[in-house]
SESERO-606299 format. One record per residue (C-alpha): x, y, z. Coordinates in nm, 3 decimals. Example, Ala and Ser with C-alpha at 12.3 -4.5 7.8 and 13.67 -1.06 7.14 Angstrom:
// residues 2
       px       py       pz
    1.230   -0.450    0.780
    1.367   -0.106    0.714
// end
This chain:
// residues 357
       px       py       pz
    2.452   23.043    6.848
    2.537   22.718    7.060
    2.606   22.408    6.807
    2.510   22.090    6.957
    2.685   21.820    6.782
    2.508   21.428    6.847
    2.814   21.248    6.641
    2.991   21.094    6.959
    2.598   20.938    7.078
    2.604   20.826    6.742
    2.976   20.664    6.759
    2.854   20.530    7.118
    2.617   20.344    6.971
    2.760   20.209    6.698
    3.032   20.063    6.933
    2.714   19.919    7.133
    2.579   19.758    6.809
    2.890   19.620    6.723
    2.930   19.456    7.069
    2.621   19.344    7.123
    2.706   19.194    6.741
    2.962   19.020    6.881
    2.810   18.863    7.171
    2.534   18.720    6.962
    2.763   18.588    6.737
    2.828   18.207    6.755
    3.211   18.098    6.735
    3.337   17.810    6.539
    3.534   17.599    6.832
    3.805   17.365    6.872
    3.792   17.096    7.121
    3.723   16.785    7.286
    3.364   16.702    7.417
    3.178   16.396    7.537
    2.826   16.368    7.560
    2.659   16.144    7.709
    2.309   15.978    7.611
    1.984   16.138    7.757
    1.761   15.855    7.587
    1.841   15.457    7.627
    1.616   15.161    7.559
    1.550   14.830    7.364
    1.357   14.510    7.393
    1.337   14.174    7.441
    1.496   14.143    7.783
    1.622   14.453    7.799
    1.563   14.685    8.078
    1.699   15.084    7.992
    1.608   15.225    8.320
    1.900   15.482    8.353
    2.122   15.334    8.076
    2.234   15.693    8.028
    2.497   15.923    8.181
    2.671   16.074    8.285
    2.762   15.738    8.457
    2.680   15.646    8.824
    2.738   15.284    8.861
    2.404   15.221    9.024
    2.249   14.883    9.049
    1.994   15.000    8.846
    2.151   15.020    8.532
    1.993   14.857    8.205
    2.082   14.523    8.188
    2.000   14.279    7.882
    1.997   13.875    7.909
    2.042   13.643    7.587
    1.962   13.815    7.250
    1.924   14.097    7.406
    1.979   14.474    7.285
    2.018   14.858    7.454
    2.024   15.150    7.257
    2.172   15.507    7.420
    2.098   15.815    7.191
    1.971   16.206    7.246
    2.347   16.332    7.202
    2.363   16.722    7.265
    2.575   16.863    7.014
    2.805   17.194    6.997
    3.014   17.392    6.742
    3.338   17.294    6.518
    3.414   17.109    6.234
    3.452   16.727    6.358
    3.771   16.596    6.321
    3.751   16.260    6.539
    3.396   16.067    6.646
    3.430   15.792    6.925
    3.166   15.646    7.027
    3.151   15.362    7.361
    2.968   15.231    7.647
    3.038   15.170    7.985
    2.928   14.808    8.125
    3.020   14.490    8.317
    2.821   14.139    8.346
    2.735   13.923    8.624
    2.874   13.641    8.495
    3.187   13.601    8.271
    3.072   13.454    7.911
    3.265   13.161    7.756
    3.146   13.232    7.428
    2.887   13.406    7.400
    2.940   13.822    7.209
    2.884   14.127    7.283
    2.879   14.399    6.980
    2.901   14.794    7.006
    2.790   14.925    6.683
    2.580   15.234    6.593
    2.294   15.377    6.354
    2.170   15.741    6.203
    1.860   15.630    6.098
    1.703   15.486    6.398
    1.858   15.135    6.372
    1.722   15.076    5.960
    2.131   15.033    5.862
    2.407   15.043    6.082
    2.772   15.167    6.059
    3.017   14.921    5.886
    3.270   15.000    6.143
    3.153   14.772    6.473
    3.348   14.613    6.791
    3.300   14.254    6.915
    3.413   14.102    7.233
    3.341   13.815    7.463
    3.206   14.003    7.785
    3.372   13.928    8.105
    3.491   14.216    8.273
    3.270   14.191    8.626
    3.388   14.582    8.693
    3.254   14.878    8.551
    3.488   14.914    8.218
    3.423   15.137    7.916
    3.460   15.000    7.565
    3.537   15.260    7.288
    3.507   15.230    6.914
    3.671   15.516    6.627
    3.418   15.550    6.386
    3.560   15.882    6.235
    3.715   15.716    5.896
    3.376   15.500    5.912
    3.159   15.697    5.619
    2.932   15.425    5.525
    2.599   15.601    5.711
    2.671   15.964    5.665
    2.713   16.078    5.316
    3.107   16.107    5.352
    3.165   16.347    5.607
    3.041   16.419    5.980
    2.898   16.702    6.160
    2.679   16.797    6.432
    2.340   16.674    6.288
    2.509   16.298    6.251
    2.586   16.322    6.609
    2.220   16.426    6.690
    2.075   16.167    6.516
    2.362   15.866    6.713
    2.196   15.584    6.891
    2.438   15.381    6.977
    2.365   14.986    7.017
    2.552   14.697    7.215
    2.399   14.337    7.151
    2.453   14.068    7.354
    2.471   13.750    7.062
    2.426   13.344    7.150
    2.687   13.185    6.966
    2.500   12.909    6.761
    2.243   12.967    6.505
    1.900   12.894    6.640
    1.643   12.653    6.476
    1.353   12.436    6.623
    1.595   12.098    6.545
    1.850   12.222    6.769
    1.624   12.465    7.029
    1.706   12.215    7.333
    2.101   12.271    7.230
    2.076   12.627    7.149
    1.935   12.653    7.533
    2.227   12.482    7.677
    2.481   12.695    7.504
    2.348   12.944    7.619
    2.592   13.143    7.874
    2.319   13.266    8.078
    2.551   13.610    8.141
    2.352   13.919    8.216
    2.538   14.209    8.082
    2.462   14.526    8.214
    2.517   14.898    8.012
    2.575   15.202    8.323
    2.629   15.521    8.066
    2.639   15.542    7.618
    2.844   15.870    7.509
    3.038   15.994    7.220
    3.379   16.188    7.255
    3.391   16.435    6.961
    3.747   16.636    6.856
    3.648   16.939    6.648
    3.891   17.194    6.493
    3.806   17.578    6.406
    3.847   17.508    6.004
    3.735   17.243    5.804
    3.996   16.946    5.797
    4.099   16.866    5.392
    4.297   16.562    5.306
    4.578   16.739    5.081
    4.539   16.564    4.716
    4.899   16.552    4.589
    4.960   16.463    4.216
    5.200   16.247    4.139
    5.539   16.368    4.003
    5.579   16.409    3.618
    5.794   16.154    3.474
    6.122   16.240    3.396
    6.213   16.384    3.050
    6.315   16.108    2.801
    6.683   16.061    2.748
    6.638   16.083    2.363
    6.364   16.151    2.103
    6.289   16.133    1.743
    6.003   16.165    1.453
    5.861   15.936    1.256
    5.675   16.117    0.885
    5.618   15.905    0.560
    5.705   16.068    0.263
    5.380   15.965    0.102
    5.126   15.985    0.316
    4.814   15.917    0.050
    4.885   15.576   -0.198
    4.639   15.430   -0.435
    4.703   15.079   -0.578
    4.510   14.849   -0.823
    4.434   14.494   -0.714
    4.712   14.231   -0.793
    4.963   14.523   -0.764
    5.215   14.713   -0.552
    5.333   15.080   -0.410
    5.574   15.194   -0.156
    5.616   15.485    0.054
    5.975   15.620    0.222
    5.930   15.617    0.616
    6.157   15.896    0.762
    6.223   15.809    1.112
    6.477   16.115    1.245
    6.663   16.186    1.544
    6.558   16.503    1.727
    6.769   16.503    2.014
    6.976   16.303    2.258
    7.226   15.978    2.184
    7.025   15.767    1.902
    6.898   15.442    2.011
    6.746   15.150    1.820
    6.381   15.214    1.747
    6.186   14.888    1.625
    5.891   14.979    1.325
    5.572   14.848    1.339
    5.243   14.898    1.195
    4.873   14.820    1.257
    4.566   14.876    1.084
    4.313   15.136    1.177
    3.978   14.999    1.179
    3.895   14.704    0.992
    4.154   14.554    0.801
    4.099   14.507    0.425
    4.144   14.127    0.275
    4.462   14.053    0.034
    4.659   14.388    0.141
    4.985   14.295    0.328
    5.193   14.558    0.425
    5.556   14.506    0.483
    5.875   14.714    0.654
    6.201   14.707    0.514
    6.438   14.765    0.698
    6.249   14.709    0.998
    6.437   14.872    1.268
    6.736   15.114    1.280
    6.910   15.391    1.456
    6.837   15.760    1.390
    6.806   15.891    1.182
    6.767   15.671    0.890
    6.479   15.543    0.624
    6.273   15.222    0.611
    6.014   15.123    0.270
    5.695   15.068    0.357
    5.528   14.855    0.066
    5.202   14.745    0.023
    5.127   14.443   -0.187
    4.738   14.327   -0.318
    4.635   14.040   -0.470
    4.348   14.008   -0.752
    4.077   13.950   -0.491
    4.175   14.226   -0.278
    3.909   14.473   -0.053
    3.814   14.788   -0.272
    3.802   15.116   -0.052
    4.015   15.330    0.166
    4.183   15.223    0.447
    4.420   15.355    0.684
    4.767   15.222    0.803
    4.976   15.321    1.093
    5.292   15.300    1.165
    5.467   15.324    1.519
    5.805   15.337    1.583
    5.919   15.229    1.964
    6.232   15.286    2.163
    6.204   15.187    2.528
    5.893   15.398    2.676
    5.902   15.656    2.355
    5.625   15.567    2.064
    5.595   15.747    1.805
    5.355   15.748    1.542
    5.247   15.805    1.157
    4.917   15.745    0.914
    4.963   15.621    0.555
    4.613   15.646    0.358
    4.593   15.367    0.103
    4.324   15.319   -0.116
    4.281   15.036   -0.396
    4.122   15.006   -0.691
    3.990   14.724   -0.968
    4.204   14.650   -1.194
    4.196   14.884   -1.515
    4.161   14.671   -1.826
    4.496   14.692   -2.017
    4.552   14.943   -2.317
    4.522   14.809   -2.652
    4.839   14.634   -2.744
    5.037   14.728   -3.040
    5.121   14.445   -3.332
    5.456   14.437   -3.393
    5.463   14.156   -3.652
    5.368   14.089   -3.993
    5.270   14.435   -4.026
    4.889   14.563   -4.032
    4.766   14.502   -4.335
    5.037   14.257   -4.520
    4.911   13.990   -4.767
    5.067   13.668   -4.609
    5.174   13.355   -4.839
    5.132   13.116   -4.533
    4.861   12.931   -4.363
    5.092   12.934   -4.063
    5.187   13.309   -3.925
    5.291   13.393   -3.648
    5.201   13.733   -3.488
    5.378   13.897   -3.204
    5.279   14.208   -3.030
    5.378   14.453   -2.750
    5.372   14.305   -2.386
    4.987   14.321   -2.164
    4.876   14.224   -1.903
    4.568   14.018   -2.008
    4.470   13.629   -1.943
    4.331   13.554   -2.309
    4.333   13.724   -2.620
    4.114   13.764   -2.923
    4.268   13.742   -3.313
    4.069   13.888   -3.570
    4.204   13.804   -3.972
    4.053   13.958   -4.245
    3.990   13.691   -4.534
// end
């Protein structure tokens, strides 16, 4: 029986598909490409006519007197990520201007806001000459980044400016300042640069700093205290070396939070060389804040801080324990109306005597 095989039609036309695949396909490109405007016009005295390119140097350019304007847009756009956007016009003026500006600026929305990148000049070049402005690091219109549908949506503008503001006081000397210079726009375009892959700026961080030359610890040996108003506790700071050649590190301390009244902490010693000790005391007086508070202590050397948290919490003051008579002796019958009574030390500010009669 003859076998009649159709693989190879079949390979045929995959090869076909995958061509014709190809062809449709649309290639990101690199390159350079100026485009010039298809659309021009303006108002006030401003004429477009064929203010567009590519340029010809006709007479018949737009032209635009005094306070004038001519925008140039309808940019055809092609493929590639943009790398560079240069925008200019090509124009020359009748007359030479003393003072009197010319600006080349440019707009995505129609003319609502303008670029913040913009080029100003005193016209007086009588010859055809093109003006060009880089707006590529200018991201103030386009959301931070441009591409093809910015470039679609360029007019570019030039102005022609009076120098002098105008008001109805001055109108007869706003007229004579005027420079009376026609300037005249032959061609608007855009040069675009535009690379196969997107363009990144590379974000570099910046180098660690360098390792320090020595470093120690800083611990309290009590870390939780409790005093009583009017008194006094202390806890041992340990302030150790851990490694390098010891330098002096200076002890401090700061309250975390608020501070409480009539607690004053003090440091003693307060500074030293690892690895060595320093007393941290605490000190209230009678009207001092009742609660918990925390204390911390830094120690510095150079750039290095390091850091510890004593809790200290204070209390009212207990009353004192019953104090114990220690002369004449409890009970005694006494054969003088003058005794005299002495008892164990308290801490009390008055005292009450009771005698049996």
């Amino acid at each position: 029986m003859r076998r009649v095989s159709y693989r190879p039609t079949v390979m045929v036309v995959g090869l076909l598909l995958a061509v014709f695949l190809l062809g449709i396909a649309t290639p990101v490109s690199a390159g350079s490409f100026t485009k010039y405007a298809t659309i021009a016009a303006g108002e006030g005295f401003a004429s477009p006519i064929n203010a567009v390119g590519p340029p010809d140097g006709a007479r018949s350019e737009g032209w635009m007197g005094s306070e004038g304007y001519l925008w140039g847009g309808g940019f055809a756009t092609e493929s590639g990520y943009i790398t560079k956007v240069v925008i200019g016009v090509i124009y020359r003026v009748d007359i030479p201007a003393v003072d009197d500006t010319v600006t080349l600026k440019y707009s995505l929305d129609g003319g609502a806001t303008f670029g913040s990148t913009k080029l100003t000049w005193v016209p007086g070049d009588t010859a055809w000459v093109e003006k060009t402005l880089d707006i590529t690091s200018d991201t103030s219109v386009n959301g931070g980044s441009w591409d093809w549908n910015d470039i679609s949506n360029l007019k570019i503008f030039v102005q022609n400016t009076v120098v002098g503001p105008y008001s109805r006081e001055n109108e007869d000397e706003w007229f004579l300042n005027i420079d009376d210079t026609t300037v005249m726009v032959d061609a608007f375009f855009v040069t675009v640069i535009t690379s196969e892959t997107p363009t990144t700026t590379p974000t570099t961080s910046p180098p660690p700093p360098p390792p320090p030359s020595f470093d120690f610890s800083i611990s309290a040996s009590l870390s939780d205290l409790t005093v009583q108003r009017s008194g006094s506790v202390s806890t041992e700071l340990n302030v150790n070396l851990v490694f390098g050649i010891p330098q002096t590190v200076l002890l401090s301390g700061v309250w975390v939070g608020t501070p409480p009244e009539g607690v004053f902490p003090s440091l003693s010693p307060p500074s030293g060389t690892p690895s060595f000790s320093s007393t941290l005391t605490f000190s209230t007086t009678p009207e001092a804040t009742v609660g918990s508070f925390t204390y911390q202590v830094k120690g510095i050397s150079g750039s290095i801080v390091r850091t510890t948290n004593v809790s200290i919490t204070v209390t009212e003051l207990a009353p004192p324990a019953a104090p114990t008579l220690l002369s004449p002796d409890d009970g005694v019958v006494l054969d003088t109306v003058t005794p005299t009574f002495d008892w164990a030390d308290v801490v009390a500010s008055s005292y009450n005597l009771e005698i049996a009669t």
